[in-house]
KOLKOL-198416 format. One record per residue (C-alpha): residue in one letter; x, y, z. Coordinates in steps of 0.25 Angstrom, whole numbers, plus 5000, padded with zeros to 4 digits. Layout:
N
AXYZ...
This chain:
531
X553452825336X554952875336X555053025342X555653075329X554353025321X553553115331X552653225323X552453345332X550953315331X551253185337X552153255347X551053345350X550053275352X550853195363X550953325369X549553355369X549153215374X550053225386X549253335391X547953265387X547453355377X546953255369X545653335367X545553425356X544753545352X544753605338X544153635326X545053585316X545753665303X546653645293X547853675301X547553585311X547253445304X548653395305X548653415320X547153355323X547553245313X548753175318X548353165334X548053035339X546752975340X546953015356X546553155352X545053205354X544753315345X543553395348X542853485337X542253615340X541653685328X542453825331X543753865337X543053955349X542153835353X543553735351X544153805362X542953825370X542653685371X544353655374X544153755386X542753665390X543653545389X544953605396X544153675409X543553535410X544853455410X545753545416X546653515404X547353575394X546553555380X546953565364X546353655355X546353635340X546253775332X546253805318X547453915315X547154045317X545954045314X545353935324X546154015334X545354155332X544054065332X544554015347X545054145352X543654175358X543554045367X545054055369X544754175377X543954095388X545253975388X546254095391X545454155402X545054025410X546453985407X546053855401X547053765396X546853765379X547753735369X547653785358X548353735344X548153785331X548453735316X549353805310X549853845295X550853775289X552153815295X552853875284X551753945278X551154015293X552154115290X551254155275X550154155284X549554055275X547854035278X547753975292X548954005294X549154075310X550054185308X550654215322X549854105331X550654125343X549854265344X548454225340X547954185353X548654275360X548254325373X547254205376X548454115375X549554085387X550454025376X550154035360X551353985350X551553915336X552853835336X554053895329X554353735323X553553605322X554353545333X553953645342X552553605341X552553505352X553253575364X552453705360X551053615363X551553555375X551953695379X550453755374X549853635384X550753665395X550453805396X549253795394X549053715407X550153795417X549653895423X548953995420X548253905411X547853935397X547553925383X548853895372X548853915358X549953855349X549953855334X550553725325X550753745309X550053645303X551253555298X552053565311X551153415316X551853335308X553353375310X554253295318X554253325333X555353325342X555753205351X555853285363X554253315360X554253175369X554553275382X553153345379X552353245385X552853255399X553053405400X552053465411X552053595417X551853625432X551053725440X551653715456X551253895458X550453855473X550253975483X551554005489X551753995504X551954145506X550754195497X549854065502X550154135517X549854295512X548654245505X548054155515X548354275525X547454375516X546154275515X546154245530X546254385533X545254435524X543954465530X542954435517X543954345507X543454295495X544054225484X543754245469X544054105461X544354095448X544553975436X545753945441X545053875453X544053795445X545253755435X546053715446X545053625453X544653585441X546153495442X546153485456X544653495463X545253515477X545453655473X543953685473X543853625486X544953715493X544253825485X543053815493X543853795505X544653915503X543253995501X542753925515X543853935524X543854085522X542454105519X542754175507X541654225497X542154155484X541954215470X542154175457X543054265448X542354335436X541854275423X542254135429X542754035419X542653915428X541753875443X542753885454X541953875466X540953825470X539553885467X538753825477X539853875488X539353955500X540554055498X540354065483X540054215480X539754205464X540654275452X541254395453X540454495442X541454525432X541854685435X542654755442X541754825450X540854695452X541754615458X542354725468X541154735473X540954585474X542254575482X542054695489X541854645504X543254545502X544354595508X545054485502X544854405488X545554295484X545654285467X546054135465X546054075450X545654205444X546054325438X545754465446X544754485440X544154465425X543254575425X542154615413X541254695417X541754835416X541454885433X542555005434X542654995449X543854985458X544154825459X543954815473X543554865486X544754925495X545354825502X544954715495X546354615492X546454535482X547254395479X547354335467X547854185465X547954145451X548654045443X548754145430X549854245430X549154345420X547854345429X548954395441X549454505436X548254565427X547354565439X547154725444X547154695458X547654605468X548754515472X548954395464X549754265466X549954165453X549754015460X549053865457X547653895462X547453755467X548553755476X548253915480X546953865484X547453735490X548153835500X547253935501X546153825507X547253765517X547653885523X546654005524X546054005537X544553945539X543754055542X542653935548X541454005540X540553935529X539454005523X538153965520X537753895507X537453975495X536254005488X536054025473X535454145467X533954125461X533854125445X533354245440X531954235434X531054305422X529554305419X530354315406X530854185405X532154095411X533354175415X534754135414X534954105431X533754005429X534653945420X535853945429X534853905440X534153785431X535853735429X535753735446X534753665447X535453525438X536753535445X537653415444X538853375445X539153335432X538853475427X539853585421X539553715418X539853805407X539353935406X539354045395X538054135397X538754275402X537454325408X537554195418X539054195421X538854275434X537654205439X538254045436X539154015445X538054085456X536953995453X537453875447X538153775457X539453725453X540453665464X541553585456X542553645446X542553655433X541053675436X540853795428X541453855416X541254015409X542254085398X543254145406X543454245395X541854275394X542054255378X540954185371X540754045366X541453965378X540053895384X539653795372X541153745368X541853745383X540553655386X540653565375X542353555381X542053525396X541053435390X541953345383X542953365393X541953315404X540953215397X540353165409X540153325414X538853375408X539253525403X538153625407X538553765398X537653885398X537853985387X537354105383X536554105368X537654235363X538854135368X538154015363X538354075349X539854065350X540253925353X538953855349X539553755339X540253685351X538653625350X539253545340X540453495348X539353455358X538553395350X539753305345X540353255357X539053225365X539453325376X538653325388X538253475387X537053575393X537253695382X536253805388X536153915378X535654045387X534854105377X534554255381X534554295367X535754385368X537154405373X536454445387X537754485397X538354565384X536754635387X537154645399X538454715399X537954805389X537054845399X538054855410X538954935400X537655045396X537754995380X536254925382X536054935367X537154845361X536654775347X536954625346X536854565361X535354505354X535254365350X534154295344X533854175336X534854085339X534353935341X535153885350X534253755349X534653735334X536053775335X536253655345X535453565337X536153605324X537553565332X536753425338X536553475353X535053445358X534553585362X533253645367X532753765371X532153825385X531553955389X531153945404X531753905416X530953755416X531253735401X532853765404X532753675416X532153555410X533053555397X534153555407X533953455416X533953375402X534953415394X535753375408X535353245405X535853225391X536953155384X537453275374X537253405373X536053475374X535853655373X534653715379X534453835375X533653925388X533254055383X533354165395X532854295397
């Protein structure tokens, strides 16, 4: 076809098919049917049955890839339906697209129905770059910028909005130059601060490091960066936490040196580092506190150094010095050059499930999942009363092992499982989710059920919004209506959207169901009611 006879919807979707975002995740509207009609029988579109489980799966998908992925929203409202799993993308700086249908050009301005008024704003600040073209020619260049910020560092999610009748306009030959643009990221460790910071760990007396998701997104491209990790924690007998409310796995579990999570408060964590004169933040903010622990933020003496691919996270962070550089080759240096301390420590042991004459707990849960680990096995987890006991008791030595909402907003576990699902169909997608979060992003059942994904959906049933209990608790408000559920048939609801379910209530029954549904083909939920 002659360059002049180009549509921008032709145009674009070269663009998109250059970065290989060929998979699309939407829910479609009225805004969007020109777009979704003209792309080429290439295009994979996946249908989710609301905006927030659209993008949850996309995250699923992109995590498990590594690569940027097309979202499909439905004007402005598809975007305020999204907003809530768009939360957990930003945070865990995961590469999302985002493009929304909208109004016909000339009438956006008469804010017509579906018409999005001042799109560029709506996403806003969950967004590095939001932006509706001021022409129909622009419509190209602005996607291909969307896809190239959201995959430079620090990645994140984009949003752009397109009017409706901009797809079929002629696009401009120099469109061509789209294809072959790339953008990259050459930020190592500078000689100078390699030399200061190796100088600081191999003086220090007690270092430890805190690791991030930018580790376990990084080896997730390059595995050799978990392997100089671990080498980095060895050669300086370092005591190696994870940073709080971790988003992704990245270290390994089962390590002699691996000391657990870092409880999400100010004061929990200073005591947890008190003793570490020196503490290495790599790949994560400093720090992403919840809990509300008014306490100094550390012991005296205690020095901090942050490495961090995200400018933002640089200079909010309270304390510390920070340097903003590629965490692979960071850690590639890190591992060659701090001096071998010759100690190695003992293998570790995981904790004992907790038990109760008053049925199964949710460690036994946690301790039944490490008892059938494989390597095929990937793990999503949204039960908040578990986050801080997971990554101690389930073993996982591989990125892109383990996946939580970085944000801690609910309705991530069912449709960012469905997504790595798709995206990995030979992996078998283990996700434990709370029955309060289940509630949020349960039609992605249905996305499941459609696709055959090889999916373990475990609803941990504790009839209630347990760690809400909990902090209420913490917080002195014992007595705060509404953290009660009751009634919900997790069993029929998976039934209803065609997932085989059952239903366990001890440890033997959870077990049992489990070691099967590993065995299936498709989907399967087990619902395990714990005390």
């Amino acid at each position: 076809m002659d360059n002049q006879e180009t549509t921008v919807l032709q145009a674009s979707a070269n663009v998109f098919r250059a970065h290989r975002m060929t998979t699309i995740f939407g829910n479609p509207g009225s805004n969007e049917l020109p777009f979704l009609a003209g792309l080429g029988e290439d295009f994979k579109f996946v249908l989710g049955l609301h905006e927030q489980v659209v993008v949850g799966m996309a995250e699923g998908y992109a995590r498990a890839t590594g690569q940027p992925v097309l979202v499909n929203l439905h004007a402005a409202s598809g975007t305020g339906n999204a907003i809530g799993a768009l939360t957990n993308a930003h945070y865990a700086h995961v590469p999302l697209v985002l493009l929304a249908g909208q109004q016909v050009r000339r009438t956006v301005g008469q804010e017509t129905m579906l018409a999005n008024a001042d799109a560029g704003m709506l996403t806003y600040p969950l967004t590095k770059y939001a932006h509706e073209p001021l022409s129909a020619t622009d419509v190209p260049r602005t996607l291909s910028q969307a896809v190239l910020e959201a995959t430079t560092h620090p990645q994140g999610p984009v949003y752009v909005s397109v009017p409706l009748d901009d797809w079929a306009q002629p696009a401009l030959p120099d469109d061509d130059l789209l294809t072959s643009r790339s953008v990259t990221v050459a930020g190592g460790l500078p000689a100078d601060l390699a030399d200061e910071l190796v100088n600081a760990v191999d003086q220090a007396r007690n270092p430890a490091l805190v690791l991030g998701p930018q580790v376990d997104a990084a080896a997730i491209k390059d595995p050799e960066v978990y392997s100089q990790v671990v080498r980095l924690a060895e050669r300086l007998n370092a005591t190696v936490y994870v940073a709080p409310s971790p988003p992704r796995g990245p270290f390994p579990t089962t390590h002699p040196n691996f000391g657990g999570v870092l409880v999400p408060g100010i004061d929990s964590v200073r005591r947890r580092l008190s003793g570490h004169d020196t503490v290495l933040v790599i790949g994560a903010p400093v720090f992403r506190y919840h809990r509300w622990e008014p306490s100094n933020y550390l012991d005296p003496g205690t020095q901090v150094w942050q490495l961090t691919q995200d400018p933002s996270e640089a200079t909010r962070a309270p304390f510390g010095r920070a340097v903003v550089a590629d965490i692979a080759a960071a850690v590639a240096v890190l591992a060659e050059n701090v001096q071998d301390r010759g100690v190695r420590r003992s293998a570790r042991e995981l904790p004992a499930a907790a038990t109760s004459p008053d049925g199964m707990t949710g460690t036994e849960i946690l301790e039944v999942l490490n008892e059938q680990v494989r390597d095929d096995v990937v793990y999503v987890n949204e039960t908040t009363t578990l986050d801080l006991d997971y990554l101690e008791r389930v073993a996982m030595d591989r990125p892109g092992m383990y996946h939580f909402p970085a944000s801690g907003g609910l309705g991530f576990g069912l449709p960012a499982a469905v997504g790595i699902a798709l995206a990995k169909p030979d992996a078998t997608v283990v996700a434990t989710v709370g029955d309060g979060s289940a509630n949020y992003g349960i039609s992605a059942l249905y996305t499941a059920a459609q696709h055959g994904t090889r999916t373990v959906f475990i609803i941990v049933n504790n009839s209630g919004y347990g760690a809400l209990a909990g902090f209420a608790e913490r917080m002195g408000v014992p007595d705060v209506p509404g953290l009660t559920l009751g009634g919900i048939n997790f069993v029929s609801l998976a039934e209803g959207y065609g997932v085989q379910a059952t239903r366990t209530t001890t440890r033997e029954q959870f077990a049992a169901a489990y070691r099967k549904a590993l065995e299936a083909e498709g989907p399967v939920l087990i619902e395990a009611r714990v005390v």
